[in-house]
N, C-alpha and C positions, 0 to 999 in steps of 0.2 A: 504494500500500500504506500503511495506517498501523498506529502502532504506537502504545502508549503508554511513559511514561517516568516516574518517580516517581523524584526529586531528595530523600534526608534527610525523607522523610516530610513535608515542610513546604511541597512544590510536587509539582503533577500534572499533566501536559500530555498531547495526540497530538502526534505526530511524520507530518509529509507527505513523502512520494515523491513527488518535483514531478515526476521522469520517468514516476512511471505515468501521469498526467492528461494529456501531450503526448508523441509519440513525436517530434516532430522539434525534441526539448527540446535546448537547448546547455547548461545545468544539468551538474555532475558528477553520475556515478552513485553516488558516495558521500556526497553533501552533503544533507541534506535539513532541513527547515523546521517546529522545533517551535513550537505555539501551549500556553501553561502558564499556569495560576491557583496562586494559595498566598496565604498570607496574611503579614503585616508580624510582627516581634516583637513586636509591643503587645498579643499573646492571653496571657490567662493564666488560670488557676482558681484561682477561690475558695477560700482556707485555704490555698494552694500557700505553703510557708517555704524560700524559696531556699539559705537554709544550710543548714539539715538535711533538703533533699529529701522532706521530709514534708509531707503532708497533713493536717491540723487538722480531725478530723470534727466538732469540737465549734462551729465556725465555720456559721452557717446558709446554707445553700444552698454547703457544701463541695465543692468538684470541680466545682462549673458553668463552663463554658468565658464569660468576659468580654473586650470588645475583640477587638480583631486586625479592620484593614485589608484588604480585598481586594485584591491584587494581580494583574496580565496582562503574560505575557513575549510575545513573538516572539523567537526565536533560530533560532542554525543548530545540527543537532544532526549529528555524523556518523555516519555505517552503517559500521559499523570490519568489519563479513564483506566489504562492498565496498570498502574500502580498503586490506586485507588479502587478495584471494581469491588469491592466490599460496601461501600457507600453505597445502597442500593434505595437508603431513602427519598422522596422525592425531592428536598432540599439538598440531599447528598452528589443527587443526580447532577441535579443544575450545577453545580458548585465544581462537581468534575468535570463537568464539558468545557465550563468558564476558562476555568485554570488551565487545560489544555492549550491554548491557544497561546499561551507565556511561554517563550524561550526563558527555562531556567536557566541562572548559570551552571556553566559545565565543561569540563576540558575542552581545550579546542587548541587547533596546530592551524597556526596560518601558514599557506605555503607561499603566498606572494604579495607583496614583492618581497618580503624578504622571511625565509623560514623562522617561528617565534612558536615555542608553544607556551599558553597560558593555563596555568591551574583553573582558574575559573574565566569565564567571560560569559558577559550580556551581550 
């Protein structure tokens, strides 16, 4: 099964079901394998004024997006309905579907541009 996940607008990944692709997976059934792109903080637009959050139309070529780095994670993302399915209450239900949708943090190895791995990341 895959899903996707969208991290603060600023990263976008699928997320893989390593148990669908092998039934005689020893994998947990709540752990699964996100692949994510986003870009570095060095994007920025043209006429952008950091202290007053304003826009400069008067600036040529204002609001054109400049910069920003491509980046690529591998992480592990978990399936919080499978790490949860005990919650079978109707409040419980809701509550797990919610949370699903949150990239926990969780290890992740970025491989570009330059290889980093971090104990946790958002």
């Amino acid at each position: 099964m895959l899903g996707m996940m969208i991290t603060l607008i600023k990263h976008i990944g699928i997320v893989f079901d390593i148990n669908h692709f092998s039934k005689t997976c020893c994998w947990p059934e709540w752990l699964n394998i996100a692949i994510g792109f986003g870009l570095d903080d060095t994007q920025s637009l043209v006429g952008w004024d950091r202290e007053t959050q304003l826009l400069d139309m008067s600036i040529p070529n204002a609001g054109q997006k400049t910069g920003g780095n491509n980046e690529w994670y591998i992480a592990l993302d978990y399936d919080v309905s499978k790490l949860l399915k005990k919650w079978n209450s109707p409040a419980g239900k809701k509550i797990r579907y919610w949370l699903n949708y949150i990239h926990f943090p969780a290890p992740t190895i970025r491989i570009s541009p330059k290889l980093e791995f971090y104990p946790l990341f958002i």
